[in-house]
N, C-alpha and C positions, 0 to 999 in steps of 0.2 A: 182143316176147316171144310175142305171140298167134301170128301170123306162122309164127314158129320153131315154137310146138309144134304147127300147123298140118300143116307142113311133116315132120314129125318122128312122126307116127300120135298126139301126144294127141288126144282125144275129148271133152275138158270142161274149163272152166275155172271156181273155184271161188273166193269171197270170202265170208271169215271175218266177222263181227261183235265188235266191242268197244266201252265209252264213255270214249274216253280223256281222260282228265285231266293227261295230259302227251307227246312226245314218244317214248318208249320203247313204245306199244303199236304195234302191225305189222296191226291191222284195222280199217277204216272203222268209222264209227257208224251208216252207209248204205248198206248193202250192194246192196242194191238199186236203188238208185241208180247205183250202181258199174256193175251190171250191164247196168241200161236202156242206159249211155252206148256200152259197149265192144257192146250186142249189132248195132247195122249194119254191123261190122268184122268178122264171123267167124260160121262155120258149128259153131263148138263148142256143146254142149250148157254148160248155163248152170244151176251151183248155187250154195248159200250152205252154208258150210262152218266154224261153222254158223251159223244165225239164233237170236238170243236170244229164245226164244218167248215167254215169261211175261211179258217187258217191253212188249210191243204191244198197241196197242187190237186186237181182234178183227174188226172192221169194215175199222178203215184197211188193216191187210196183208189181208184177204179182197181189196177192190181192189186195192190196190197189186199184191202177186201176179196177181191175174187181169190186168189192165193190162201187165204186165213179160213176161206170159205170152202174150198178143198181142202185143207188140212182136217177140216172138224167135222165133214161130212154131210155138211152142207145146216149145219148146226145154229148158224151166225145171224144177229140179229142188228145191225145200227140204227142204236139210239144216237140221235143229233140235235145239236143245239148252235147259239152262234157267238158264246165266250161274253167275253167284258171288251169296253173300251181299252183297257191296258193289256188285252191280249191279240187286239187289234193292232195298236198301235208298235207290240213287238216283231209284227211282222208285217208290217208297212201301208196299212192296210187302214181307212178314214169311214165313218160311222156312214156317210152318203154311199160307202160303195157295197156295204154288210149287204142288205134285204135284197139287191138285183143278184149280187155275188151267191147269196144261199139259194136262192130259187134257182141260179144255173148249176150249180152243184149238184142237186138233184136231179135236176133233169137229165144231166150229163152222165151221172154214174148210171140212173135207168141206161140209158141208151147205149151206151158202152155194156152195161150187163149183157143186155139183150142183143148185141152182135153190131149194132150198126157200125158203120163206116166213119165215125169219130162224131162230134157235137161244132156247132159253130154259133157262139151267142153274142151278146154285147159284153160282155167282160170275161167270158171265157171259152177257148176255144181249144179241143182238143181232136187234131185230126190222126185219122185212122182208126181202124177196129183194137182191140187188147185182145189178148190170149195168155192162159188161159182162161175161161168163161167161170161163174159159180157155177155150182153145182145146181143150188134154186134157180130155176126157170126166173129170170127179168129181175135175178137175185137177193142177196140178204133183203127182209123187209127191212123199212125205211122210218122208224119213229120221231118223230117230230116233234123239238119243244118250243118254249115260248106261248106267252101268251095274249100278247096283241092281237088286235081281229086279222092283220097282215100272217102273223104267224099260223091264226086255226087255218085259213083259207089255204097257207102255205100247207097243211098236216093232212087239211083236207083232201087237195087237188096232189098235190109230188108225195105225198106220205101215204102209209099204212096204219099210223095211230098215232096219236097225240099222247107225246109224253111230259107232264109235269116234271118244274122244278123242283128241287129238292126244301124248298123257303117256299111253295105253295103250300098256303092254309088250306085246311079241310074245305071250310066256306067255300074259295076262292077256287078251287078243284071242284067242285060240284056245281059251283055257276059255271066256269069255265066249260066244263063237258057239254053244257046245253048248246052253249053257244059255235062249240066244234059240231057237235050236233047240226045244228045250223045252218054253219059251212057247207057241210055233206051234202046234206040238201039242197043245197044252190050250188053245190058242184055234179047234180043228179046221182046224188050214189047214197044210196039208203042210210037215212041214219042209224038204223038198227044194227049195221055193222060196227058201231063206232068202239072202236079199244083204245084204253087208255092206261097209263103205266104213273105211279108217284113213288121215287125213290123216300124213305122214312128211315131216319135213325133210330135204333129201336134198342132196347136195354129190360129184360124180362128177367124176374126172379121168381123164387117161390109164391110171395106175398109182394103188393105193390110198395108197400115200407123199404123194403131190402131194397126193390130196384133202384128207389130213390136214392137207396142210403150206397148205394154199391155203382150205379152209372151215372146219377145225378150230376155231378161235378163236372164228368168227362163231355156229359150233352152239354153241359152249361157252355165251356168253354167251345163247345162247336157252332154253339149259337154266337158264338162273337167273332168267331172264325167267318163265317156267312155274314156279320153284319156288315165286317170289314171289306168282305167283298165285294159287296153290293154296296158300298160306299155310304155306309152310314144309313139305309135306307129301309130298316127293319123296325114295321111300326105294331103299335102294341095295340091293343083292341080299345083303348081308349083313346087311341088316335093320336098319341105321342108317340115321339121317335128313339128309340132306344138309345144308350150312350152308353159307353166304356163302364159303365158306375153303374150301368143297371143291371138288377137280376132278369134275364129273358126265362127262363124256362118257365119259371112257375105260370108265365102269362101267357105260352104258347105252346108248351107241353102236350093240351090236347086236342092242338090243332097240327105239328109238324113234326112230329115224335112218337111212337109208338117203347112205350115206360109205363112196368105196373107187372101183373100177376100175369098167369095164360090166360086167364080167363078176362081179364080188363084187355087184353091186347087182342087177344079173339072179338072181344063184342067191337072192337074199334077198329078192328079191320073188318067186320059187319060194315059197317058204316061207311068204310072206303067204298067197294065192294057196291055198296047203292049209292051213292055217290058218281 
């Protein structure tokens, strides 16, 4: 697969974080790991899409990342995010302590990148310097998700770009951007720098029929995957709430799926793209 999108102009290849408890989840609990192994195979740049941040000691990923980040040649990009309540609660961890915990996490792996003599915050505290350092100067960039106004300000001020959910709508990524936009701006740093990243399930055949008739099923059943995630919380554009019994794709196919021909998938990454 690396190979092919090698061959084909991809530019990076990206693993997801989950802690699965069964069978039906589709991201390592190691992403990293993942990443170390595939990076002497390929000249792609090298992210996590995303990393569950608030679950990590702040020390161990400070190495681990600088480590992974010399192995790939300074290749390495973390994407971050800050999980579910039930990945919270696997590692002991109460919904009051997420939003301080992920803005110390940031701050703390800068600071550690960049040489300092350890971090000391209100919930986290890591003394002394690490070695060895990335390779990136103030190291891997730092992509940011979520999308509360806590979260852009977060993307804005500790981040390098805001990265969307993989369940953000089109709509909802293209207001959301202005509003990181925003952010920027009241954090004094131009919004014309503003990057943004939306992971999309994507299923391309000859003709947009085929792709239906050949990945249809599989997106369907990943939209229920996500709804179970998010705990039932996948709403339709007519403002009902999906349920076990409902078909989702047909309703959201072209807003969180990229399904259809090159040329339908082309013009809808246009869209991204301004967006």
């Amino acid at each position: 697969l690396i190979q092919l999108a090698e061959r084909y102009g991809f530019d990076s290849l990206w693993v997801g974080q989950h802690f699965p408890t069964g069978p039906d989840m589709f991201h390592p609990p190691s992403p990293l790991l993942v990443l170390a192994a595939v990076a002497p195979h390929t000249g792609l740049a090298l992210g996590t899409g995303v990393l569950l941040l608030p679950m990590w000691n702040p020390i161990t990923l400070a190495y681990e990342a600088a480590v992974l980040d010399q192995l790939c040649g300074g290749r390495l990009v973390l994407g971050v995010g800050i999980g579910r309540p039930r990945d919270w609660s696997k590692f002991g961890l109460t919904r009051e302590q997420i939003s301080q915990r992920t803005d110390e996490m940031l701050t703390a792996l800068r600071a550690l990148w960049s040489g300092a003599d350890g971090y000391e915050g209100q919930q986290i505290s890591c003394p002394g310097a690490i070695w060895p350092r990335p390779i990136q100067p103030n190291g891997p960039p730092l992509w940011v998700g979520g999308s509360i106004n806590r979260a852009l300000r977060r993307a804005a001020t500790l981040g390098d770009a805001w990265y969307a959910g993989s369940t953000h709508q089109l709509s909802v990524i293209a207001e959301t951007v202005v509003r990181y936009k925003d952010a920027l701006a009241a954090a004094g740093k131009d919004p014309a720098t503003a990057r943004a990243a939306a992971n999309r399930s994507t299923v391309i055949a000859d003709t947009t029929e085929r792709a239906w008739e050949e990945g249809g099923q599989y997106l369907e059943t990943l939209m229920h995957v996500y709804r179970r995630l998010g705990g039932g919380t996948t709403r339709l554009p007519d403002g009902s709430l999906a349920d076990a019994d409902t078909e989702i794709l047909p309703h959201l196919a072209d807003q969180v799926c990229l399904i259809g021909s090159p040329d339908d998938v082309s013009a809808k990454l246009e869209a991204y793209a301004a967006a």
